[in-house]
DRENFI-964903 format. One record per residue (C-alpha): residue number from 1; residue in one letter; x, y, z. Coordinates in steps of 0.02 Angstrom, whole numbers, plus 50000, padded with zeros to 5 digits. Example, Ala and Ser with C-alpha at 12.3 -4.5 7.8 and 13.67 -1.06 7.14 Angstrom:
2
REC   nr  rest      u      v      w
REC    1     a  50615  49775  50390
REC    2     s  50684  49947  50357
***
This chain:
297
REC   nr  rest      u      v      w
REC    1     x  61178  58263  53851
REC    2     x  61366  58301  53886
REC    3     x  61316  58217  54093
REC    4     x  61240  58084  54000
REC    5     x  61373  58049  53914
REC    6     x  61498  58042  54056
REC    7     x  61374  57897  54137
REC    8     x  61382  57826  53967
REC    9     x  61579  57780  54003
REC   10     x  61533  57643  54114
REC   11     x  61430  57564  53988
REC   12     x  61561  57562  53849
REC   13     x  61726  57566  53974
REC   14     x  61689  57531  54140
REC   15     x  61892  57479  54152
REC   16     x  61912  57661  54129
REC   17     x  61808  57731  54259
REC   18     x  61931  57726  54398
REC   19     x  62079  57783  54314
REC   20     x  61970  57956  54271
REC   21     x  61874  57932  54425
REC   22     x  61924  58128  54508
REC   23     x  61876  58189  54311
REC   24     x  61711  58109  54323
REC   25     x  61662  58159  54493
REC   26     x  61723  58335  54502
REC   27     x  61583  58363  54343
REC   28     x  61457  58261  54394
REC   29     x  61447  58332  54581
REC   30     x  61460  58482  54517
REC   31     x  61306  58461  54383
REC   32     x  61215  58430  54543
REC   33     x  61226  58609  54587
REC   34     x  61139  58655  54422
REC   35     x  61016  58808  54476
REC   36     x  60941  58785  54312
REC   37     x  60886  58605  54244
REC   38     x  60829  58475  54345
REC   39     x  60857  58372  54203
REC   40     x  61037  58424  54204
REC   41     x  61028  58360  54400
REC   42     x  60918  58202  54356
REC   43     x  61063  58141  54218
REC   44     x  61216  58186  54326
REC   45     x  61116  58073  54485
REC   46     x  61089  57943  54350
REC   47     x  61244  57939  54319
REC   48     x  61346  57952  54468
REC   49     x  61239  57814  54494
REC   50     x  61339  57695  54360
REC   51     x  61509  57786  54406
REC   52     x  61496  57733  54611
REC   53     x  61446  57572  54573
REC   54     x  61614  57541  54512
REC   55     x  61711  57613  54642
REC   56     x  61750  57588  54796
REC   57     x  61737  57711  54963
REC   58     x  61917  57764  54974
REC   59     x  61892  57797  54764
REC   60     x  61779  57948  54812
REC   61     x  61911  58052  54924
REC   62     x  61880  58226  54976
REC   63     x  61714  58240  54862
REC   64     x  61629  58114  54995
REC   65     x  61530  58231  55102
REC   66     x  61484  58363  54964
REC   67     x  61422  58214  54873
REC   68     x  61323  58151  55016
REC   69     x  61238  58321  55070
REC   70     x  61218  58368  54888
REC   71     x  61103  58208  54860
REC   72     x  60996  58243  55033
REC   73     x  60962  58403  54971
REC   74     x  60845  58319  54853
REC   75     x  60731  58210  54963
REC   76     x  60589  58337  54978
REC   77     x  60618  58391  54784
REC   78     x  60448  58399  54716
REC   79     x  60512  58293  54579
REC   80     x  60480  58121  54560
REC   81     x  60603  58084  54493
REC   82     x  60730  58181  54567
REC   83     x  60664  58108  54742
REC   84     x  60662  57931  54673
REC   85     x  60860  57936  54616
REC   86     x  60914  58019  54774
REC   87     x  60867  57871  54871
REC   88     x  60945  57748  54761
REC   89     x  61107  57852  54748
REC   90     x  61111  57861  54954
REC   91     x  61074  57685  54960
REC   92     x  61251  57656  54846
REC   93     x  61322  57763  54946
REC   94     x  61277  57656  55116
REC   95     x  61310  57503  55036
REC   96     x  61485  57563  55005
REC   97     x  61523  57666  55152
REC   98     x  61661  57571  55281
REC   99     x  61759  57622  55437
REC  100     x  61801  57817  55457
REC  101     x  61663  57893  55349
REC  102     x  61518  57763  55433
REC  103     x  61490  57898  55552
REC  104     x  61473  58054  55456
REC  105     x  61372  57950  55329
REC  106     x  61255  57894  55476
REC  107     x  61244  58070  55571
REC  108     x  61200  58143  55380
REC  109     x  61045  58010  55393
REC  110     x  61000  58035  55575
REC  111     x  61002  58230  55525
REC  112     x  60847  58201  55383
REC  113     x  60657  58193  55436
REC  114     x  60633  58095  55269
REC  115     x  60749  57961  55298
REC  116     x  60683  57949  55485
REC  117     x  60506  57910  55399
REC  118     x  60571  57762  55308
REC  119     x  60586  57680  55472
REC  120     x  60783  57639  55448
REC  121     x  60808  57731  55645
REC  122     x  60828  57568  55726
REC  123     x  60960  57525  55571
REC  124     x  61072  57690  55589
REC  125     x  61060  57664  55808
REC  126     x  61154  57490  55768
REC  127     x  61281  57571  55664
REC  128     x  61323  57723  55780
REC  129     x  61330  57577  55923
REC  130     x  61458  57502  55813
REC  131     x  61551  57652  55769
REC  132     x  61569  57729  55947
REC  133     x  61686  57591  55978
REC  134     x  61798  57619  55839
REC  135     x  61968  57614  55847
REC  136     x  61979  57792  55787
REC  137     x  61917  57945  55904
REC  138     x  61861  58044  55769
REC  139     x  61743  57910  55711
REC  140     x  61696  57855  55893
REC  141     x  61624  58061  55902
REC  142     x  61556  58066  55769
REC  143     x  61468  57925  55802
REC  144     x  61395  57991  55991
REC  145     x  61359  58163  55903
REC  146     x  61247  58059  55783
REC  147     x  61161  57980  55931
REC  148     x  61112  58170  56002
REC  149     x  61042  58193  55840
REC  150     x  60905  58101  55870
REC  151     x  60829  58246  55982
REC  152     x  60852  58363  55873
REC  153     x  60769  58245  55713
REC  154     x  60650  58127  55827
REC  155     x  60637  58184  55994
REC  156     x  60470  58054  56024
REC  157     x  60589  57913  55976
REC  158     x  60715  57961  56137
REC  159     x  60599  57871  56274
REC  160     x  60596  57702  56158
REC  161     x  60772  57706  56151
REC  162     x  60855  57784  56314
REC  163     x  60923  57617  56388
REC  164     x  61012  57590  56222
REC  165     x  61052  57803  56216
REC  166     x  61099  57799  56397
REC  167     x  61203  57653  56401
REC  168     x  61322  57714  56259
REC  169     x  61330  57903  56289
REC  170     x  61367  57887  56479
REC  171     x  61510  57720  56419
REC  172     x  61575  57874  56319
REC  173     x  61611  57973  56470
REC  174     x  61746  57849  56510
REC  175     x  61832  57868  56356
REC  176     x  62019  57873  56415
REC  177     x  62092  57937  56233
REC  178     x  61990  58086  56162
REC  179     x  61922  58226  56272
REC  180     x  61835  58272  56107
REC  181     x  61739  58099  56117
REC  182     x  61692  58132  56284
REC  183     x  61647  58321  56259
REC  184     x  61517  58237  56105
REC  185     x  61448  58124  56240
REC  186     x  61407  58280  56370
REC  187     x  61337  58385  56245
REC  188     x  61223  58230  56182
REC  189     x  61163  58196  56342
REC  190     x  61116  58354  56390
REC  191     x  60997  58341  56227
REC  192     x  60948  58167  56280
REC  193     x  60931  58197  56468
REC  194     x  60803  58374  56441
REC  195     x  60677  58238  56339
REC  196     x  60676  58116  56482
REC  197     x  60617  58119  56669
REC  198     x  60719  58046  56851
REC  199     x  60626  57876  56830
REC  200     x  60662  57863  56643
REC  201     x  60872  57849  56699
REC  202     x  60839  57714  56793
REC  203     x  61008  57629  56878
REC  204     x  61114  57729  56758
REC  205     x  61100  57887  56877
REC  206     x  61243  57859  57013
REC  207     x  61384  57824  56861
REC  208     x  61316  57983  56754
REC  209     x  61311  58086  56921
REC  210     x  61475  58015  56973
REC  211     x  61570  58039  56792
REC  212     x  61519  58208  56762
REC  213     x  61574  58263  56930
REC  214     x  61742  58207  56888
REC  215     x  61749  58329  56728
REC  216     x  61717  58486  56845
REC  217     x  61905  58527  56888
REC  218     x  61962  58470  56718
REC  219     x  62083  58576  56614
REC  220     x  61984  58570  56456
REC  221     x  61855  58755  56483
REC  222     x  61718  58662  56351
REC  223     x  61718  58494  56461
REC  224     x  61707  58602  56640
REC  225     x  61577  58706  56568
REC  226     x  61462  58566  56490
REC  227     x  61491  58445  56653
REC  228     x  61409  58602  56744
REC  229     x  61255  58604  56621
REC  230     x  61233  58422  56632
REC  231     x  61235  58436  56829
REC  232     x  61126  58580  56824
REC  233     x  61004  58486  56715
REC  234     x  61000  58315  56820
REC  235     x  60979  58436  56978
REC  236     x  60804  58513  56896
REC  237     x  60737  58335  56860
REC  238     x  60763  58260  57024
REC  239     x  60643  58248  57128
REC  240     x  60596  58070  57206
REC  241     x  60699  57910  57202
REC  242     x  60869  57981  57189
REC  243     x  60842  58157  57298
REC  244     x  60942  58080  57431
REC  245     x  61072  58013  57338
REC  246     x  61076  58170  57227
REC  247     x  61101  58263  57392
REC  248     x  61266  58204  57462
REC  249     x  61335  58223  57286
REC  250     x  61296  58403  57289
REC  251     x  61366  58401  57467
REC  252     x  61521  58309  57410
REC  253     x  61547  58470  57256
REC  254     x  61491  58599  57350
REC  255     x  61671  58681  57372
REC  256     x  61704  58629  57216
REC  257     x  61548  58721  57137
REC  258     x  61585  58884  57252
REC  259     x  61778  58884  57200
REC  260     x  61702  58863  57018
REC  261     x  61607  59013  57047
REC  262     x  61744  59126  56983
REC  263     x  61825  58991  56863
REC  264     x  61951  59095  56747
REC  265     x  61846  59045  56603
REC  266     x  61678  59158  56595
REC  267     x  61571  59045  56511
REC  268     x  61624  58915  56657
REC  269     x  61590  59027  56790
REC  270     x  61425  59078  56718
REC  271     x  61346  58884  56705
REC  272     x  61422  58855  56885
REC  273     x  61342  58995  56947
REC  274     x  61153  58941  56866
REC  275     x  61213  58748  56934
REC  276     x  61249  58815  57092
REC  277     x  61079  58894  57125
REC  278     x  60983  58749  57064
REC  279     x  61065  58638  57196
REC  280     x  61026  58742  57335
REC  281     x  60865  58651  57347
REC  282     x  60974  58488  57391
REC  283     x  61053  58564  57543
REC  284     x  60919  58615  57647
REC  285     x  61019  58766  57722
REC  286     x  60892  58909  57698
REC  287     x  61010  59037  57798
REC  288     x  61165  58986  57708
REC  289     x  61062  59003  57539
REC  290     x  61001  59179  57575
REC  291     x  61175  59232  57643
REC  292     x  61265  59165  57452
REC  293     x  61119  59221  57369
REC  294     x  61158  59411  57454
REC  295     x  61339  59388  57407
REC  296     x  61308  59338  57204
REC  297     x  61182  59487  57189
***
């Protein structure tokens, strides 16, 4: 009754809902931990419901992402009507949601399988399109680590959408601001890249190959080490059209992967070392393969 109440305010005073705003949603976020009433839960969504729909995004403040995960906790709830008010709370909360917290709020819907099966995928792909050219690197990442959510959430959607995956993780790589946007974009593709085959890259394989060979002497470990898996990765699915091609770019980092070999960084030196045997193949130098091979034992 005493959640009820609290929705109640808009009703009677909805003037007075922002000036107690940070009163009303410290309670009713926190009703919807209640371990013990889902009617408790039902009343505070109900009425967060009224309370949001008087605010505005930058009202909500720090209680944004509890809020958020809090209400996706409850689209499996065997409830109803638990399930039912989720869906209309997240849908306030999209409605409302501009600039920096876009992202999160569209990698926290890329992350759930129910969302996925109300068809909005092709929705959320325009919005992290839109977001990974923000302005501001820290919504540009999160918007490329929402797009290598996808594997993880809906890996048979990657093949329908790798142009439109492809085209915007590998534009990442040139990001000339944030090493953390283009750090987002290498891990993402790696996802991406293991759920597709050679042919599926199409023309986009000469600027991937290209741009993550540029990331192999970079000063950032993380970046070195991940531009290693990604080579590694593109080396194990090539096999026809861009072989050749493929080739002379393994030629042209060969001293680069053998100097990499014993990179100060561990974790580098390890990924080199499982890159560097899976381009052997591209070389053709069976002597000079069983000679390193002898000397890494």
């Amino acid at each position: 009754m005493a959640v009820r109440g609290l929705g109640n305010i808009v009703d009677g005073a909805p003037v007075k809902v922002k000036k107690h705003k940070k009163f009303l949603l410290d309670i009713l976020i926190g009703a919807l931990h209640d371990m013990f009433s889902s009617e408790v839960i039902g009343e505070s969504m109900k009425a967060l419901a009224k309370v949001l729909k008087e605010l505005k995004e930058k009202d909500i403040g720090s209680s944004f992402k509890d809020l958020t995960q809090q209400i996706r906790t409850y689209f499996d709830d065997e409830d109803d009507a638990l399930r039912s008010v989720a869906f209309v709370l997240f849908g306030i909360l999209a409605r409302m949601t501009t600039k920096k917290r876009k992202a999160y709020f569209a990698e926290q819907l890329m992350s759930d399988p129910m969302v996925r099966e109300k068809k909005l995928l092709k929705s959320v792909l325009r919005l992290l399109e839109e977001r990974s050219q923000d302005r501001n690197s820290i919504v540009r990442q999160m918007a490329v680590r929402g797009l290598g959510n996808i594997v993880d959430g809906a890996p048979v959607k990657v093949k329908k959408h790798k142009k439109f995956l492809l085209d915007i993780l590998i534009g990442a790589l040139h990001d000339m601001f944030s090493s953390e946007v283009i750090g987002e974009s290498m891990k993402a593709l790696a996802k991406v890249l293991k759920e597709l085959k050679e042919k599926d890259i199409g023309s986009s394989f000469k600027d991937l190959t290209q741009q993550i060979r540029t990331y192999f002497d970079d000063e950032d470990d993380a970046l070195r080490s991940v531009a290693f898996v990604l080579f590694g990765i593109l080396a194990r699915m090539t096999t026809k059209k861009w072989k050749a091609y493929f080739a002379e770019q393994v030629r042209k980092s060969w001293v680069t992967l053998l100097l990499h070999l014993q990179d100060p960084s561990p974790k580098v030196s390890m990924e080199c070392r499982a890159t560097f045997h899976l381009c052997f193949p591209f070389l053709g130098l069976k002597r000079l393969r069983h000679a390193i091979n002898k000397h890494l034992e």
